[in-house]
KEMAR-347170 format. One line per 5 residues: number of its first residue (from 1); for each residue x, y, z of C-alpha. Coordinates in steps of 0.25 Angstrom, whole numbers, plus 2048, in hexadecimal, padded with zeros to 3 digits. Each point is the difference from the previous one (the first is absolute). Layout:
residues N
NUM	X,Y,Z; ...
This chain:
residues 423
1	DC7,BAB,4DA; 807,7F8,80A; 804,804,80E; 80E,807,7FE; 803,7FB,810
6	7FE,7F2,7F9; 808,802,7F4; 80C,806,808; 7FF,7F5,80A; 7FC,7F4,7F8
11	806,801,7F2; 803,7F3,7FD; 7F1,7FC,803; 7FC,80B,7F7; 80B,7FD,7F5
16	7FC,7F0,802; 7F2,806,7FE; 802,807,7F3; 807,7F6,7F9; 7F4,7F8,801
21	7F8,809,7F8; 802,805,7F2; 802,80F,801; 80F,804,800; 804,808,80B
26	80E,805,806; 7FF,800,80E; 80F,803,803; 7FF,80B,7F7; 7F4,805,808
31	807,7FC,80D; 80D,808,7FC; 7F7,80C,7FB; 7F8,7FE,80E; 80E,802,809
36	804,80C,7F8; 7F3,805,803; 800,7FE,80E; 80E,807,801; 7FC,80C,7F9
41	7F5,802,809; 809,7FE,80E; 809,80B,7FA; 7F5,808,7FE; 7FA,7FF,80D
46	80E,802,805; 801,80C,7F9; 7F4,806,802; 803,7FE,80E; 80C,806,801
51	7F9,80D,7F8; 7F5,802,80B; 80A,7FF,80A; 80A,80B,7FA; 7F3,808,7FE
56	7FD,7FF,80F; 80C,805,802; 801,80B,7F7; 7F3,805,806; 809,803,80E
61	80C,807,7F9; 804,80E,7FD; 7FC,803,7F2; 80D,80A,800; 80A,7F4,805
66	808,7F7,7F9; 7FB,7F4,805; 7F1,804,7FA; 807,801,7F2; 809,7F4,803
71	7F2,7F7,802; 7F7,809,7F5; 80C,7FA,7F5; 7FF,7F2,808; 7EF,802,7FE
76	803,802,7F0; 808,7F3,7FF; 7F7,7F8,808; 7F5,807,7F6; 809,7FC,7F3
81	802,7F1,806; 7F2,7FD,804; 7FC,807,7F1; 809,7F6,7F9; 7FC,7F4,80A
86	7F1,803,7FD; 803,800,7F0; 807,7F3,801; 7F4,7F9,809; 7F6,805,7F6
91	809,7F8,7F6; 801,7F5,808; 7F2,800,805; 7FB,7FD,7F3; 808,7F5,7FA
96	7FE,7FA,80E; 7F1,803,7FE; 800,7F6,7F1; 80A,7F6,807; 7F5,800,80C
101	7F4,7FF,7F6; 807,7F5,7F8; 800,7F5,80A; 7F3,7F7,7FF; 7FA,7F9,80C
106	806,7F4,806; 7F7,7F4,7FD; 7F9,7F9,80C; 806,7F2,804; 7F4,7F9,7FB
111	803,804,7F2; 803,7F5,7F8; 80F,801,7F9; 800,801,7F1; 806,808,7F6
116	7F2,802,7F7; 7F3,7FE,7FD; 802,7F0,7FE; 804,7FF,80E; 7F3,804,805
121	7FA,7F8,80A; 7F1,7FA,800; 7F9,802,80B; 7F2,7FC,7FD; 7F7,7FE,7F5
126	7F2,801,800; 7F5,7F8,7F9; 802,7F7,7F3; 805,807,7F4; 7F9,7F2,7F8
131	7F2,805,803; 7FF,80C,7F9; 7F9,802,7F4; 806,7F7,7F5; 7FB,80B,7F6
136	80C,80A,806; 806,807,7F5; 80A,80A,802; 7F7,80D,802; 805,808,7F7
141	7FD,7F5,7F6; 7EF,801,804; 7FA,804,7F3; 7F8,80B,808; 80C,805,809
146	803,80D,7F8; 7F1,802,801; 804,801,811; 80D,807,7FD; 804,808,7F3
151	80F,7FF,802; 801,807,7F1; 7FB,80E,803; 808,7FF,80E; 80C,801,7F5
156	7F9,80A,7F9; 7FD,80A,80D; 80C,7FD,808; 809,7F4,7FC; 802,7F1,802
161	7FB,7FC,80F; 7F6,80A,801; 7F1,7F8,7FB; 7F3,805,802; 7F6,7F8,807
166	7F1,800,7FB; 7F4,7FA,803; 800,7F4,808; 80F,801,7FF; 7FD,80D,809
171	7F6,7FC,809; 809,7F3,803; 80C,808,804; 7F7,80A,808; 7FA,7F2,807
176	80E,7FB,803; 804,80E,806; 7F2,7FF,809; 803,7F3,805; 80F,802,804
181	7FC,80D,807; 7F3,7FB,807; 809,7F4,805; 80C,809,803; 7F5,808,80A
186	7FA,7F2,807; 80F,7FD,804; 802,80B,805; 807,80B,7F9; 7FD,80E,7FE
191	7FE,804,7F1; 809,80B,7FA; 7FC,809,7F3; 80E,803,7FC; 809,80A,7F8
196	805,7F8,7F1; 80B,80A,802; 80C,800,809; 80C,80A,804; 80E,7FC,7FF
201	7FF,7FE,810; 7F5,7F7,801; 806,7F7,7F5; 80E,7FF,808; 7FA,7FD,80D
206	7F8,7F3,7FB; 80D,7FD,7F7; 7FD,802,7F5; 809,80A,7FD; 80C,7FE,7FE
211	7FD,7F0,7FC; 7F5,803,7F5; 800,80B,7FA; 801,7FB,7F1; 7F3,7F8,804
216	7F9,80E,802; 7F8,80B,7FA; 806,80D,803; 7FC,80D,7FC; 80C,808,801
221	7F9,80E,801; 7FB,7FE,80D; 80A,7F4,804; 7F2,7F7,802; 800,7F2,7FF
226	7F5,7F8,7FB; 7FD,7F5,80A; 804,7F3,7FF; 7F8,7F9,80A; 7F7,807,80B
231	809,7FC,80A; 808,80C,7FD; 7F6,80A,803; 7F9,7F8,80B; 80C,7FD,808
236	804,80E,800; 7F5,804,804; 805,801,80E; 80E,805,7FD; 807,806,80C
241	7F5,7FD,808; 800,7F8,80E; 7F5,7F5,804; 7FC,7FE,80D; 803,7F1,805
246	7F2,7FE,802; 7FC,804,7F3; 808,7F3,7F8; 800,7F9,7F7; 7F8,80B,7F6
251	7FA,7FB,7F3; 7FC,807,7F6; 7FD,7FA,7F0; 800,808,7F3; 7FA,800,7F0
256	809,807,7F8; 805,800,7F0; 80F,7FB,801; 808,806,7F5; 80E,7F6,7FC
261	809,803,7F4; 804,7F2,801; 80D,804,7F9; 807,7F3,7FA; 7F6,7F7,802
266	7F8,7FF,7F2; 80A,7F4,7FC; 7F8,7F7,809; 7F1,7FA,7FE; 7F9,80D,803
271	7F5,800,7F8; 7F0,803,802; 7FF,804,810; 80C,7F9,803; 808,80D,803
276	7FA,80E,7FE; 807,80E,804; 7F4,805,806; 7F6,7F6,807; 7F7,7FF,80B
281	805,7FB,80F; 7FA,800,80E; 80C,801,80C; 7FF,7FD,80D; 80B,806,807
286	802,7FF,811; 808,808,80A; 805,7F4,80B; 804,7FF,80F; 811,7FB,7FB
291	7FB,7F3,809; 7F5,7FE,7F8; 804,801,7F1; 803,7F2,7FB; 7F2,7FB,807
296	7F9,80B,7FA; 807,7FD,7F2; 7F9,7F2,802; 7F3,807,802; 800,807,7F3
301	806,7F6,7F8; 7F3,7F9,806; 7F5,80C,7FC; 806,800,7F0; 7FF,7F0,7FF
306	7F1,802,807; 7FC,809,7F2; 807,7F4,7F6; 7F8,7F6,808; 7F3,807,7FF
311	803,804,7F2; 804,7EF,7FE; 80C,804,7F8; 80C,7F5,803; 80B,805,805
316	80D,7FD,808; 809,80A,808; 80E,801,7FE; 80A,804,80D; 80A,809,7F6
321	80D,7FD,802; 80D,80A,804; 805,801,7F2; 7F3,804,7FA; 7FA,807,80C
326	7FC,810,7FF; 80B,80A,804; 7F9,806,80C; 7FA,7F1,803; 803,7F7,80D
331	7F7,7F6,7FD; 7F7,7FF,7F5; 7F4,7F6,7FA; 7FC,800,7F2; 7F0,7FB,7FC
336	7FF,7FA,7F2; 7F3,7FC,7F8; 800,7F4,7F7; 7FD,806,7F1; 7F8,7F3,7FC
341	802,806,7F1; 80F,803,801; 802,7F4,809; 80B,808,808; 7FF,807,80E
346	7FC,80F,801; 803,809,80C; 7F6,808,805; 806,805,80E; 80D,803,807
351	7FE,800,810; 80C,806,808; 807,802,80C; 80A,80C,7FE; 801,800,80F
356	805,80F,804; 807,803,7F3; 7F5,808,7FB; 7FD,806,80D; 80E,805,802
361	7FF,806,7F3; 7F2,806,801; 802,803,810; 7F6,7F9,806; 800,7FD,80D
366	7F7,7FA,80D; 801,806,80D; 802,7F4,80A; 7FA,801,80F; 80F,803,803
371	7FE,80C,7F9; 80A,7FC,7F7; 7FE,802,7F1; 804,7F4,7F7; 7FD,7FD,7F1
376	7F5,7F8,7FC; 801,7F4,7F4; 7F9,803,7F5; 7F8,7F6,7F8; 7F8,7FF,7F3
381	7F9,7F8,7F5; 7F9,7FF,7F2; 7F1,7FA,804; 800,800,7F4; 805,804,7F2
386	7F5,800,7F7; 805,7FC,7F1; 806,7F4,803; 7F5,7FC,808; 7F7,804,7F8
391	807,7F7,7F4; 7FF,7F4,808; 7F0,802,803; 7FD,801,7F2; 80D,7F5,7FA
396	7FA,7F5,80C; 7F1,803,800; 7FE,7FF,7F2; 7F6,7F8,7FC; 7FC,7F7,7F4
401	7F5,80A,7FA; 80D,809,800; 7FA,809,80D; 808,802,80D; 7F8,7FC,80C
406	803,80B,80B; 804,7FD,80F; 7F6,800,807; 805,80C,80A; 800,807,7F4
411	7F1,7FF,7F8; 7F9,809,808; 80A,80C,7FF; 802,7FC,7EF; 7F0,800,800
416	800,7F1,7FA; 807,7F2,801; 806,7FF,7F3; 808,80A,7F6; 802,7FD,7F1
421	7FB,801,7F1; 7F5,809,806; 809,809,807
């Protein structure tokens, strides 16, 4: 959430700053809810003043005098008033509450304007899409791939989005997960084995909740969430907790399953591994000195372009603009693969900077030198999604004998250098 100083003081900025992004959002309903808020709660001190006052002076008088009834009745209105005066801030409280959860982040001034995806800015592309295989295909068009992924009995257990992986198909995805973790570690982060389930609390404070929760799981018995990403666990991780100074920035990575209802998006191109509800994703998530975050946004955009270029997928990153930009998102890049089979771009990672909007909500702070306790920006990205880059190793590695040639970085993990009609 924002800082409510700075949505009190600077509400045209944040109203400038909404309107640039696509969530809707009544700020001067939230602003009108905030005053009457903030009233109630002056009289409520007030009165609550004035009751501790009239106690200390009933403590002095004559239990048998007219004065001690005079202020006992006084007590008992004081007691009605501040009764009726909490009732009315608990109401209050929680409509302020939604109005305060509805308000996204303010996207950074790098953010490129636009009003959707198409206005996405390109900021570099890597290697030469014309030099992959000329064999590509689209992979779930390889005569072998539902030897690699039975997509049929996925229906039969569970339903659409939910393959099995056998074999090679397996190994591969196991091999993918070993090399984005073993990378994850030489740069530096921490790796986390993390809950797939989440409370109500841990969803709201990485904003998920209230933003998306027709995208999610939910088992209603015990209001869990089935995670869409790790970065919802993993950043929670230190809730309510404070860092030392000295102890930022903090890195830590994650493999999870991610689990996504993907409500209303099966009119699009959505087939084979092009959008699953449960898959297979490494996070890296970091915890930043407020001074530091956009550089170290830099860095791990760096570290997920360093696994497509070891893994000699093309690929091009996208700077997102405001009016496709996440809700709790200040500046965000997107990393997409070119599908040689599908011949269209596939994203594979999302890096952001949410700056201390998750923080605020999750109460994460830093203790300066000062003494002083301030929030700490929150960061995180895919490195990497495994079923979309997983389609573009077999669509732009397929060879003529009709076997995919593996990366490299990948053969000794798989145990072999190619994957195919032996699989």
């Amino acid at each position: 959430m924002l800082d409510l100083k700075f949505i009190r003081e600077h509400s045209d900025e944040v109203r400038t700053g909404i309107a640039k992004k696509k969530f809707t959002c009544d700020l001067d309903a939230f602003l009108a809810v905030d005053g009457e808020r903030r009233d109630l709660i002056t009289r409520l001190e007030s009165m609550k003043s004035r009751q501790n006052n009239a106690n200390d002076t009933v403590k002095n008088l004559d239990k048998k005098s007219p004065e001690f009834q005079t202020k006992i009745a006084e007590l008992r209105t004081f007691a009605d008033e501040a009764k009726a005066l909490d009732g009315q801030l608990a109401t209050i409280e929680e409509k302020w509450k939604a109005l305060y959860l509805s308000i996204p982040n303010v996207p950074h001034e790098s953010v490129p304007i636009g009003k959707n995806a198409d206005d996405n800015q390109t900021v570099t592309t890597w290697s030469d899409i014309e030099k992959i295989s000329k064999n590509a295909v689209p992979h779930y068009d390889i005569p072998w791939f539902n030897r690699l992924i039975d997509f049929p009995r996925g229906v039969k257990v569970t339903g659409a989005g939910f393959p099995f992986y056998i074999g090679d198909g397996a190994r591969i995805v196991r091999a993918l997960v070993t090399f984005f973790l073993n990378e994850a570690k030489a740069n530096g982060y921490t790796e986390f084995m993390a809950p797939i389930m989440v409370n109500a609390e841990s969803a709201t404070a990485t904003g998920q909740l209230p933003d998306k929760e027709g995208q999610m799981y939910h088992d209603a018995a015990d209001d869990f969430y089935m995670i869409p990403t790790a970065e919802v666990p993993v950043t929670n991780f230190f809730r309510d907790e404070i860092f030392e100074e000295s102890e930022l920035p903090v890195y830590r990575c994650g493999y999870t399953p991610c689990f996504r209802r993907e409500a209303g998006s099966w009119g699009k191109d959505v087939r084979g591994l092009n959008r699953l509800h449960q898959f297979d994703k490494v996070e890296l998530v970091k915890w930043t000195h407020p001074d530091q975050s956009f550089a170290e946004l830099e860095k791990l955009r760096r570290d997920a372009e360093k696994l497509l270029q070891k893994l000699n997928l093309p690929y091009r990153v996208l700077s997102i603009c405001t009016g496709d930009i996440g809700f709790s998102h200040s500046k965000q890049y997107d990393l997409e693969v070119w599908s040689g089979g599908q011949k269209r771009w596939l994203e594979v990672s999302s890096c952001s900077n949410f700056t201390d909007f998750q923080a605020r909500r999750a109460g994460i702070k830093f203790r300066e030198k000062t003494g002083k306790s301030t929030f700490v920006h929150t960061l995180n990205g895919s490195g990497l999604a495994v079923p979309r880059v997983l389609a573009a190793i077999l669509e732009n590695n397929l060879q003529a004998d009709g076997n995919v040639l593996l990366p490299e970085v990948l053969q000794e993990f798989v145990g072999s250098k190619k994957i195919g009609f032996s699989s």
